[in-house]
PQR file of N, CA, C, O and H, with PARSE charges and radii, in Angstrom:
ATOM      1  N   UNK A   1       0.835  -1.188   0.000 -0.4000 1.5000
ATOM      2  CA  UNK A   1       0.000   0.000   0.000 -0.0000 2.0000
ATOM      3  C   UNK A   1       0.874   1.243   0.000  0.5500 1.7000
ATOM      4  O   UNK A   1       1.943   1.189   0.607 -0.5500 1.4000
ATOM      5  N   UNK A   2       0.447   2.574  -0.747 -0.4000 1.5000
ATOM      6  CA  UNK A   2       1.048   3.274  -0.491 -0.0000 2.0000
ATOM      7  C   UNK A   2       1.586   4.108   0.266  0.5500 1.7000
ATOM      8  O   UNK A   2       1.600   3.361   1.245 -0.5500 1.4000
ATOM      9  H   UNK A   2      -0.422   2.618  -1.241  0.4000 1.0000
ATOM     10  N   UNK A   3       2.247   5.446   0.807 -0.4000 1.5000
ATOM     11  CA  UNK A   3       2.155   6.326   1.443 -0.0000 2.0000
ATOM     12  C   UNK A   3       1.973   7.637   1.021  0.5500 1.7000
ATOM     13  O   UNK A   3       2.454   8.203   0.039 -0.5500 1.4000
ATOM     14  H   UNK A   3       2.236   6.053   0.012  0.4000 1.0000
ATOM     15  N   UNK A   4       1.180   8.074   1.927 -0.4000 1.5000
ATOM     16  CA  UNK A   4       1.260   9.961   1.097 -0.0000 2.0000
ATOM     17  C   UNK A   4       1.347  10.926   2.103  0.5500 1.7000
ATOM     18  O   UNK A   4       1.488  10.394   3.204 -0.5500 1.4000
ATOM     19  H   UNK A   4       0.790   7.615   2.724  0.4000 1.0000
ATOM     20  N   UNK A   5       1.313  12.297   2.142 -0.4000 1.5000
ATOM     21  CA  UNK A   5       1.597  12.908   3.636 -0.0000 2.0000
ATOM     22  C   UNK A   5       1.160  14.398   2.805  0.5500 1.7000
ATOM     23  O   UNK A   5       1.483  14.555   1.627 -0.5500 1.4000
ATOM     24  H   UNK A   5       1.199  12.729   1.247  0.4000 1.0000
ATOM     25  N   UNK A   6       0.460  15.359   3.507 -0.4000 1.5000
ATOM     26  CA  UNK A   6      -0.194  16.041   2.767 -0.0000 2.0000
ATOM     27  C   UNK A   6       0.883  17.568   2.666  0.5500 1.7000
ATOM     28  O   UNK A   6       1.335  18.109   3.675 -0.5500 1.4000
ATOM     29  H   UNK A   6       0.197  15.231   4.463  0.4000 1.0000
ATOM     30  N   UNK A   7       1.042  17.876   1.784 -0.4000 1.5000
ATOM     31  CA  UNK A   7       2.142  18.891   1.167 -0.0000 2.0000
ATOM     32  C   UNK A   7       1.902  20.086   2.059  0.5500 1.7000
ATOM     33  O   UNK A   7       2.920  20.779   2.077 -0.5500 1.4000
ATOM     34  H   UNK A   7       0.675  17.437   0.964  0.4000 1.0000
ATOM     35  N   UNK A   8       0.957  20.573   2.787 -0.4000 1.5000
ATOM     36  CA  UNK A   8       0.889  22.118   3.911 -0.0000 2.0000
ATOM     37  C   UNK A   8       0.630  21.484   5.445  0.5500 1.7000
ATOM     38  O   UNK A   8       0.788  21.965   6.567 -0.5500 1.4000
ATOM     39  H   UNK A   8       0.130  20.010   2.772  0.4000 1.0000
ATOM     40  N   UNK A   9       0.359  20.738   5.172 -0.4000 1.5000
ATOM     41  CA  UNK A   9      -0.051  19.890   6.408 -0.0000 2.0000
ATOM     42  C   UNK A   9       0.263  18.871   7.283  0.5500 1.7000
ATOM     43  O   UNK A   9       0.505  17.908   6.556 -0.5500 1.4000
ATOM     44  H   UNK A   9       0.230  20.347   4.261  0.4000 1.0000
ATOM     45  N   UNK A  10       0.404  18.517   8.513 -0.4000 1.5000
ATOM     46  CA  UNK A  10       1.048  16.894   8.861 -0.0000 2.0000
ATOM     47  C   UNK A  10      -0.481  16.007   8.756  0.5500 1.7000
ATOM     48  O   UNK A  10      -1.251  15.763   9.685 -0.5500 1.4000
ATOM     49  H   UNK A  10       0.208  19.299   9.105  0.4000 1.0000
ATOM     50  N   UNK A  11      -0.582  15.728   7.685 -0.4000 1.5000
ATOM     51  CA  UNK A  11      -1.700  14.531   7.462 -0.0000 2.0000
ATOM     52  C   UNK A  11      -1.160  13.558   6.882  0.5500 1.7000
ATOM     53  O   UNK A  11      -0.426  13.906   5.957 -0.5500 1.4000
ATOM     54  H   UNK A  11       0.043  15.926   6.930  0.4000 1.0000
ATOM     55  N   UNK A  12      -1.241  12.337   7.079 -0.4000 1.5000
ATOM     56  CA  UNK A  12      -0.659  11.214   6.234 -0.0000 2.0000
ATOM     57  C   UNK A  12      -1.609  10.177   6.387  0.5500 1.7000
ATOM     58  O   UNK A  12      -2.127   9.750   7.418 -0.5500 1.4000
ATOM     59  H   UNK A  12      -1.838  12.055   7.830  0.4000 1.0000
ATOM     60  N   UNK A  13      -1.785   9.780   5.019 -0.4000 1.5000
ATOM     61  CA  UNK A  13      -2.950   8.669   4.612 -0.0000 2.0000
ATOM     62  C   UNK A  13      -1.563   7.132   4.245  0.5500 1.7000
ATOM     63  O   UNK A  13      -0.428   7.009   3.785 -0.5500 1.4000
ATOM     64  H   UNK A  13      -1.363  10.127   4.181  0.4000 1.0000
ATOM     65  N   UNK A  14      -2.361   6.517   4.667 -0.4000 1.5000
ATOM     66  CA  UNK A  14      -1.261   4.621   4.299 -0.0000 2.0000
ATOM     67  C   UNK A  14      -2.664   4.276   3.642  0.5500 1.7000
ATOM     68  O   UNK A  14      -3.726   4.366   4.259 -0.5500 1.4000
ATOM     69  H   UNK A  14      -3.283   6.618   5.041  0.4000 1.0000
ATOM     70  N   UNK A  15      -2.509   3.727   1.857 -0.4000 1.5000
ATOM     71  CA  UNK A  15      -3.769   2.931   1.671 -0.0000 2.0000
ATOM     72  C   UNK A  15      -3.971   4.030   0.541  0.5500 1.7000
ATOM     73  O   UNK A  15      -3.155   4.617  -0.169 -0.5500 1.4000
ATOM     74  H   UNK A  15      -1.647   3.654   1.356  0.4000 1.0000
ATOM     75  N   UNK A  16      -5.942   4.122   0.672 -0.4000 1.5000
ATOM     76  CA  UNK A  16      -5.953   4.831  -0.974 -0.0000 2.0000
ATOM     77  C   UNK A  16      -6.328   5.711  -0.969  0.5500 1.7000
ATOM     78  O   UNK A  16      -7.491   5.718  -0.567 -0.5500 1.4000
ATOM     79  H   UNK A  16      -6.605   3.644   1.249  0.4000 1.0000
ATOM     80  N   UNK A  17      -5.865   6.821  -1.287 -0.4000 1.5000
ATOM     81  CA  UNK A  17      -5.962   8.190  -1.476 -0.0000 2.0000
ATOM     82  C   UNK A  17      -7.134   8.499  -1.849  0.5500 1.7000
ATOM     83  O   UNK A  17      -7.845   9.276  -1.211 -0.5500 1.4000
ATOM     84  H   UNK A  17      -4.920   6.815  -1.613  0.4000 1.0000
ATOM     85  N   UNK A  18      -7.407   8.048  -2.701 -0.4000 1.5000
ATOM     86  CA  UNK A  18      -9.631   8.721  -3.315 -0.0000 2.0000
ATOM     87  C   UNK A  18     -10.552   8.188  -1.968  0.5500 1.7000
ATOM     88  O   UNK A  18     -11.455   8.874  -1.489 -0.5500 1.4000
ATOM     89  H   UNK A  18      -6.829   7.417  -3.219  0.4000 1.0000
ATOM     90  N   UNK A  19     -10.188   6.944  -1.486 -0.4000 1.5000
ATOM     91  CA  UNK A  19     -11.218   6.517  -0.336 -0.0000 2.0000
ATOM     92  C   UNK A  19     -10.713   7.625   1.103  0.5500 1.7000
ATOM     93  O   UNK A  19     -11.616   8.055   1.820 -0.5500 1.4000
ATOM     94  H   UNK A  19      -9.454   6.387  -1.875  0.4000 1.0000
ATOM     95  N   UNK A  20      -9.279   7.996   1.401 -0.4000 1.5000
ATOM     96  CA  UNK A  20      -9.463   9.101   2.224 -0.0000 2.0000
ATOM     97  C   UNK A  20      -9.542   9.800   1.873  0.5500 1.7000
ATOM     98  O   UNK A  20      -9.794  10.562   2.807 -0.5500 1.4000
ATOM     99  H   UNK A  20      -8.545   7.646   0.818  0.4000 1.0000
ATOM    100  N   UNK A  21      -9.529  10.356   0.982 -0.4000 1.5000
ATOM    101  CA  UNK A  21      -9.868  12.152   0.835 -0.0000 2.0000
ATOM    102  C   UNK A  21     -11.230  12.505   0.552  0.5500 1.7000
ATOM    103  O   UNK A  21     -11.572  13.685   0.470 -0.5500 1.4000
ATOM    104  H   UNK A  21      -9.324   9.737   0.224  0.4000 1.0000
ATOM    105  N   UNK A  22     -12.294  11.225   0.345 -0.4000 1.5000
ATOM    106  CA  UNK A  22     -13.951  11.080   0.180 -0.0000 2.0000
ATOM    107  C   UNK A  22     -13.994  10.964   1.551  0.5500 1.7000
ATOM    108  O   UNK A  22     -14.823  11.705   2.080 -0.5500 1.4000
ATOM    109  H   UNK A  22     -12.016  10.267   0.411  0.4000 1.0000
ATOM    110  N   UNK A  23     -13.241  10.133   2.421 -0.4000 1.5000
ATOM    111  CA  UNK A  23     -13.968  10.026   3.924 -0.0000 2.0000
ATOM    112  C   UNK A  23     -13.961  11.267   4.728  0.5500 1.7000
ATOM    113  O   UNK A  23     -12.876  11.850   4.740 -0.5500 1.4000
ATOM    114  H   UNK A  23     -12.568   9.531   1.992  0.4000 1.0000
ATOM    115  N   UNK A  24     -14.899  11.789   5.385 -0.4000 1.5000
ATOM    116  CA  UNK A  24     -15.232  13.108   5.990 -0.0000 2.0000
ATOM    117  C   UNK A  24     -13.863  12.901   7.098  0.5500 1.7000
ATOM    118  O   UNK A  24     -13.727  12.048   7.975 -0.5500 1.4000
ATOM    119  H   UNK A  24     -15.780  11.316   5.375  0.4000 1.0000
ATOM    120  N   UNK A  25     -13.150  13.758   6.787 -0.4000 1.5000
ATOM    121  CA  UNK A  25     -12.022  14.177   7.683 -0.0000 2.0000
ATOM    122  C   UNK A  25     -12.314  15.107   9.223  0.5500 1.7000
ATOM    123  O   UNK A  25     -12.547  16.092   8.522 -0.5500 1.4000
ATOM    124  H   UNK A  25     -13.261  14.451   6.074  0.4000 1.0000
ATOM    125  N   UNK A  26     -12.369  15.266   9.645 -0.4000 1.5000
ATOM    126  CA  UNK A  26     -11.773  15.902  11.330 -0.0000 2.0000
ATOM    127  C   UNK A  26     -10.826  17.151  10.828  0.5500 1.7000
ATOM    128  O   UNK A  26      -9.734  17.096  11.394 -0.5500 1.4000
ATOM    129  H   UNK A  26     -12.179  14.467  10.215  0.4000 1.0000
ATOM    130  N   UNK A  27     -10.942  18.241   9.939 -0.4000 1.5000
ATOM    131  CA  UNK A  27     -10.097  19.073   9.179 -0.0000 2.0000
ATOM    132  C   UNK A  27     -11.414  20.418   8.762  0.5500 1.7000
ATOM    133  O   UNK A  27     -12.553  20.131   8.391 -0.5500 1.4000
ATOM    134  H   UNK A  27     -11.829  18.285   9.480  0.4000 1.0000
ATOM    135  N   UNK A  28     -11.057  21.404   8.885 -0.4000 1.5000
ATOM    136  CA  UNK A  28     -11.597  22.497   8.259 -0.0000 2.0000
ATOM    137  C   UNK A  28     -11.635  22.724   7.141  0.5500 1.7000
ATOM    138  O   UNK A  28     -12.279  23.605   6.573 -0.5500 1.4000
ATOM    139  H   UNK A  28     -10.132  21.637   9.187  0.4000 1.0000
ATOM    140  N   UNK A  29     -10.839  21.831   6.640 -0.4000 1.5000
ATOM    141  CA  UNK A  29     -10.716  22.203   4.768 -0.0000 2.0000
ATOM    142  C   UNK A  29     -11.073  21.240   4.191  0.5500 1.7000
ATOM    143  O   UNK A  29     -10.517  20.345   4.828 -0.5500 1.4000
ATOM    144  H   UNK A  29     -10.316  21.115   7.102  0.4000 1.0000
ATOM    145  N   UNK A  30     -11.777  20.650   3.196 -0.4000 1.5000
ATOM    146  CA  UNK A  30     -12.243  19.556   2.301 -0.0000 2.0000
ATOM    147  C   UNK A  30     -10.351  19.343   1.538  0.5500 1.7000
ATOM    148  O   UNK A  30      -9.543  20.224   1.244 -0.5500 1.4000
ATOM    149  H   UNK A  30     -12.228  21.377   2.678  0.4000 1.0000
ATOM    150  N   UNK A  31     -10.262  18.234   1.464 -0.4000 1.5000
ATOM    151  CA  UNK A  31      -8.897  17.643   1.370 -0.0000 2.0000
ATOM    152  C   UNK A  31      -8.893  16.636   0.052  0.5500 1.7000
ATOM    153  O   UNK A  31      -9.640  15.661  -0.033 -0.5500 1.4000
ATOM    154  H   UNK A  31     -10.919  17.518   1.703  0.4000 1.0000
ATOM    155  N   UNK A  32      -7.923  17.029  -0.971 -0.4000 1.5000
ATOM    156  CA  UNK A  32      -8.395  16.345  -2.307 -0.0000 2.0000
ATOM    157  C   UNK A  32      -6.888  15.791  -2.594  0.5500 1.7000
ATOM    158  O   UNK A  32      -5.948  16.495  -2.225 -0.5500 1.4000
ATOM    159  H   UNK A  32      -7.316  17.821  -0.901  0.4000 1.0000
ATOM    160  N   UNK A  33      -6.647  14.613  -3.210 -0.4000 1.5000
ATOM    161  CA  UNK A  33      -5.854  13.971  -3.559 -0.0000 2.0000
ATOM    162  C   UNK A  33      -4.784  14.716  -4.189  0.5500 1.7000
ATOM    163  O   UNK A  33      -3.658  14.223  -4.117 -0.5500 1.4000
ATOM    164  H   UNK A  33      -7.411  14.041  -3.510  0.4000 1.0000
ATOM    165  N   UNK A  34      -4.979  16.142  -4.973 -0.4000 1.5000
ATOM    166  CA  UNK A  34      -3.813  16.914  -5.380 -0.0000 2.0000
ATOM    167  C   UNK A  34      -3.251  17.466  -3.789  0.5500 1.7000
ATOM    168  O   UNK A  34      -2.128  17.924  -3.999 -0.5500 1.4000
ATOM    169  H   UNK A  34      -5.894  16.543  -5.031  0.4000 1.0000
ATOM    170  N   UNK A  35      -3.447  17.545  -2.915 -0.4000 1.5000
ATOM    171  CA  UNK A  35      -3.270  18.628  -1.814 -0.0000 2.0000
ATOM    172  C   UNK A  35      -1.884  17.611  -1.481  0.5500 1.7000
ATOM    173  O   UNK A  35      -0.766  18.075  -1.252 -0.5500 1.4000
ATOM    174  H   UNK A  35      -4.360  17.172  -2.745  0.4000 1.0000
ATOM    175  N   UNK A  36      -2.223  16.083  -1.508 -0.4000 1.5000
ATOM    176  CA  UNK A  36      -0.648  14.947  -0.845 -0.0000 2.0000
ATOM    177  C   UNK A  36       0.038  14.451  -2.073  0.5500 1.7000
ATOM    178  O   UNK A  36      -0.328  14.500  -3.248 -0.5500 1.4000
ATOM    179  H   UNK A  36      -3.130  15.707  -1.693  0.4000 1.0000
ATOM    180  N   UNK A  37       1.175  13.934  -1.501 -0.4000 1.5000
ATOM    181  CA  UNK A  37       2.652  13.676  -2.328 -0.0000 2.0000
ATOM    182  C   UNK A  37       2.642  12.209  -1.919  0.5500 1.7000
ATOM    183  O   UNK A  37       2.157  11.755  -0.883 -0.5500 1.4000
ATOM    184  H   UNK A  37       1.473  13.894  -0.547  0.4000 1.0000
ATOM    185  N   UNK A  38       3.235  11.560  -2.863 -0.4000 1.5000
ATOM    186  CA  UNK A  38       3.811   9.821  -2.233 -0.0000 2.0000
ATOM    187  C   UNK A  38       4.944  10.516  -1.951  0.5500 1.7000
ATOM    188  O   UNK A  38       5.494  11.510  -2.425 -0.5500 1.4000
ATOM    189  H   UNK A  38       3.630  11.929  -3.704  0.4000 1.0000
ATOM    190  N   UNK A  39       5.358   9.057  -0.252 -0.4000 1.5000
ATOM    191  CA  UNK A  39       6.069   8.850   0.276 -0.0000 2.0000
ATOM    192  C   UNK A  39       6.510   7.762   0.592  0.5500 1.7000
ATOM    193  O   UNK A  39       5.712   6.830   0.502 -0.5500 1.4000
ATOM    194  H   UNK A  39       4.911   8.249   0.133  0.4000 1.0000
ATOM    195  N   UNK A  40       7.866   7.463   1.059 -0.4000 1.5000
ATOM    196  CA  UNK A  40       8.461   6.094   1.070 -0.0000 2.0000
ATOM    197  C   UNK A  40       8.171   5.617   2.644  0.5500 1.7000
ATOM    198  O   UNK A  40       8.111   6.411   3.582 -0.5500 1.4000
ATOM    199  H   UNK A  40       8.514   8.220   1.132  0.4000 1.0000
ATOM    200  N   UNK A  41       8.027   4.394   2.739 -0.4000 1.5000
ATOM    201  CA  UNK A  41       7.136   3.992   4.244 -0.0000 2.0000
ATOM    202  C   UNK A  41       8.263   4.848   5.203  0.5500 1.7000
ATOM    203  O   UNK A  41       7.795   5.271   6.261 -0.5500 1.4000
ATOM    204  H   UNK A  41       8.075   3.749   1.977  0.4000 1.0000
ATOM    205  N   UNK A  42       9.232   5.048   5.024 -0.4000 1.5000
ATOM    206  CA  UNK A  42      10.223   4.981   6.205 -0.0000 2.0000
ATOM    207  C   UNK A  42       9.789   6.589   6.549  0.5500 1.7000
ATOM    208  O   UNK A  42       9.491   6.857   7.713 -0.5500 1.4000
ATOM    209  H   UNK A  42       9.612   4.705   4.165  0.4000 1.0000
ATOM    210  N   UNK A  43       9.754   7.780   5.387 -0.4000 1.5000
ATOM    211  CA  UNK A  43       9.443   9.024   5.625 -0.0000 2.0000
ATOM    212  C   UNK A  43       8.087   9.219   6.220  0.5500 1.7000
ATOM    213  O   UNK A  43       7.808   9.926   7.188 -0.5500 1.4000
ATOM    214  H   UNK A  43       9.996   7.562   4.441  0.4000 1.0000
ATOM    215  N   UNK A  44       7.175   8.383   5.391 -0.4000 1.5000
ATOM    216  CA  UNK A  44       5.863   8.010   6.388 -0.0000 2.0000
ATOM    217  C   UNK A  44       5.883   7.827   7.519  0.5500 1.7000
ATOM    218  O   UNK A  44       5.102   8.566   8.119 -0.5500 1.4000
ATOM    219  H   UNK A  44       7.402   7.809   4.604  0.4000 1.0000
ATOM    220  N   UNK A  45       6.650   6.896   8.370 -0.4000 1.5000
ATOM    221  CA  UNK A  45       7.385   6.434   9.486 -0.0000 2.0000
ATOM    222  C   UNK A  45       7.376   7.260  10.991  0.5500 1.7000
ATOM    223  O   UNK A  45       6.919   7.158  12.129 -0.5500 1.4000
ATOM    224  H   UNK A  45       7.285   6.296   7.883  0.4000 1.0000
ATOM    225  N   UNK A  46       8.270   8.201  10.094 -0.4000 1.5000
ATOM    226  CA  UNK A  46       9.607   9.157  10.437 -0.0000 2.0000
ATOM    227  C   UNK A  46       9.150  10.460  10.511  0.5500 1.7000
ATOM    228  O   UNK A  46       9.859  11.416  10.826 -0.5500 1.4000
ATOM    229  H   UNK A  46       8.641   8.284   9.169  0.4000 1.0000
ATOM    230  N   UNK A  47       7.546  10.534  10.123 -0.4000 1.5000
ATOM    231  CA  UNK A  47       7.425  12.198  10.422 -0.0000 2.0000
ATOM    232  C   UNK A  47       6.327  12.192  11.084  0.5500 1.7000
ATOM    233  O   UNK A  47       5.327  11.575  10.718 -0.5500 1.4000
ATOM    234  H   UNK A  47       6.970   9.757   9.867  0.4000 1.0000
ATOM    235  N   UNK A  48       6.437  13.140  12.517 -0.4000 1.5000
ATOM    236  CA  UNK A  48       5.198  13.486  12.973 -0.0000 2.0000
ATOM    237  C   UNK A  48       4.321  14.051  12.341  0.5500 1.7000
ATOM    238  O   UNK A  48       4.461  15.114  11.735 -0.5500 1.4000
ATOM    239  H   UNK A  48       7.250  13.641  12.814  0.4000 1.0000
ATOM    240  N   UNK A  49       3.048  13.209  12.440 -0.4000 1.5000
ATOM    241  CA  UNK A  49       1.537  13.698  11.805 -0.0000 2.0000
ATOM    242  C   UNK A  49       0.423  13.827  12.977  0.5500 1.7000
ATOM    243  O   UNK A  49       0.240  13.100  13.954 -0.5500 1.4000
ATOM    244  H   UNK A  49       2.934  12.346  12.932  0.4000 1.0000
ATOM    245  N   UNK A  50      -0.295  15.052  12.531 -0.4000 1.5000
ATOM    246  CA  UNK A  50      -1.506  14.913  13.543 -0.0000 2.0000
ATOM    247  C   UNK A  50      -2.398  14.529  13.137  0.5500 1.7000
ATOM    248  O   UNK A  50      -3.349  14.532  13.919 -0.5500 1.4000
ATOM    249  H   UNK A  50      -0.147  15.642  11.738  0.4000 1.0000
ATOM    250  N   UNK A  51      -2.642  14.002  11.783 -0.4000 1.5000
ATOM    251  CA  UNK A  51      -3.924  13.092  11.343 -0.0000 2.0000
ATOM    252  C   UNK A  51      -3.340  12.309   9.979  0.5500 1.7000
ATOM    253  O   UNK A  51      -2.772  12.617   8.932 -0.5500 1.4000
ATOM    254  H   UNK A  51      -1.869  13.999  11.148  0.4000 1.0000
ATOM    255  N   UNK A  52      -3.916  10.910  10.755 -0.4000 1.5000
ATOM    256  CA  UNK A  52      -3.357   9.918   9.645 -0.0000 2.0000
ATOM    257  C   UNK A  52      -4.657   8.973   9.469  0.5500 1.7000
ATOM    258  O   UNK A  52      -5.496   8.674  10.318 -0.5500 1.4000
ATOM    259  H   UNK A  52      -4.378  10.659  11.606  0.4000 1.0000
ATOM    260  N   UNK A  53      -4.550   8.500   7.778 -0.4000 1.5000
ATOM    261  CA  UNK A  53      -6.014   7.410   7.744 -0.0000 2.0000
ATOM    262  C   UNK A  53      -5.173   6.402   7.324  0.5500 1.7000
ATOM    263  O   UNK A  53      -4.264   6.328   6.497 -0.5500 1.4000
ATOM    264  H   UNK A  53      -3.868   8.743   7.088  0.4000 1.0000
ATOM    265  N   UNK A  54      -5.759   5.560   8.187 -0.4000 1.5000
ATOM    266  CA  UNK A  54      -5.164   3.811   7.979 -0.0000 2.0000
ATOM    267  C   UNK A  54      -6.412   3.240   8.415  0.5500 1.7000
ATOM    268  O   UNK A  54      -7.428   3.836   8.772 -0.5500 1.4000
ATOM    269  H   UNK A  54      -6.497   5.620   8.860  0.4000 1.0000
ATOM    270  N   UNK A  55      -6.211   2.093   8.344 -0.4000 1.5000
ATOM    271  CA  UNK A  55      -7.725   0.914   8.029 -0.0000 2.0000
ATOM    272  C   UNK A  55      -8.514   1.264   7.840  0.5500 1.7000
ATOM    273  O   UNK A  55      -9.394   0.769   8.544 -0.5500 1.4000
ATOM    274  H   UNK A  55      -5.386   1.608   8.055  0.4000 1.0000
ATOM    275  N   UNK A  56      -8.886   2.054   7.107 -0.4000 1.5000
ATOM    276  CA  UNK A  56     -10.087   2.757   6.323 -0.0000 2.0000
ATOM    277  C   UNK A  56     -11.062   3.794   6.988  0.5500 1.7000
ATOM    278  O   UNK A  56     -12.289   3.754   6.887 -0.5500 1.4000
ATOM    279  H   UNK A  56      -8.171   2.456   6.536  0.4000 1.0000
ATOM    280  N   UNK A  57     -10.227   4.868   7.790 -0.4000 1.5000
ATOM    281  CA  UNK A  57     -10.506   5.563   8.960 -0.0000 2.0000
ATOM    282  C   UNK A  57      -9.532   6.533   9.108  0.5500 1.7000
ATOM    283  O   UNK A  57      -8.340   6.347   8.863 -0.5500 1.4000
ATOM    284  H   UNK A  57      -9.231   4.901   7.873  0.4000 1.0000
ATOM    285  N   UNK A  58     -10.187   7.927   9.645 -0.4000 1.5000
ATOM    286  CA  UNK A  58      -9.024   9.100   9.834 -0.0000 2.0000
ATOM    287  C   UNK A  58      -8.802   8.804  11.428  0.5500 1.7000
ATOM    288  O   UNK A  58      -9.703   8.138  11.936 -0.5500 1.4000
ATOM    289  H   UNK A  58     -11.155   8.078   9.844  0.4000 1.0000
ATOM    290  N   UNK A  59      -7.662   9.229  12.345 -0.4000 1.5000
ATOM    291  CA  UNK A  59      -6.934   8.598  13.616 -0.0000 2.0000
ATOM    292  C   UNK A  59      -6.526   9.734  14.096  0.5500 1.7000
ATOM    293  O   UNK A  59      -6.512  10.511  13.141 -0.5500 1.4000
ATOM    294  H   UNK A  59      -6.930   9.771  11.932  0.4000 1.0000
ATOM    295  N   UNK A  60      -6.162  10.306  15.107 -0.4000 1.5000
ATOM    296  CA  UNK A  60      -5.174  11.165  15.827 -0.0000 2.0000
ATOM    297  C   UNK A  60      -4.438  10.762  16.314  0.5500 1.7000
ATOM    298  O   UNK A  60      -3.626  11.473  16.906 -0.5500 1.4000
ATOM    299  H   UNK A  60      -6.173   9.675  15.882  0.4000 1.0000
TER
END
């Protein structure tokens, strides 16, 4: 699965980008698949995020 981490933001999605950025986020801004970048698991890893979606769910 992939990684992505959102380019202004510490958000990072593991998994599929169209199914999180459709799932109603915990965020003030509607959040669209141009807004994140792929990333390699380890940078995924390795950077503090305050909202991440994994198993098909946004997390704090």
């Amino acid at each position: 699965m992939p990684y992505y981490i959102h380019k202004k933001h510490r958000f990072g999605i593991h998994g599929s980008l169209y199914e999180a950025t459709e799932a109603e986020a915990p965020t003030c801004e509607r959040l669209t698949p141009y807004d994140f970048e792929e990333v390699t698991r380890e940078e995924y890893e390795n950077t503090v995020l305050d909202l991440r979606y994994e198993d098909g769910k946004w997390q704090q």
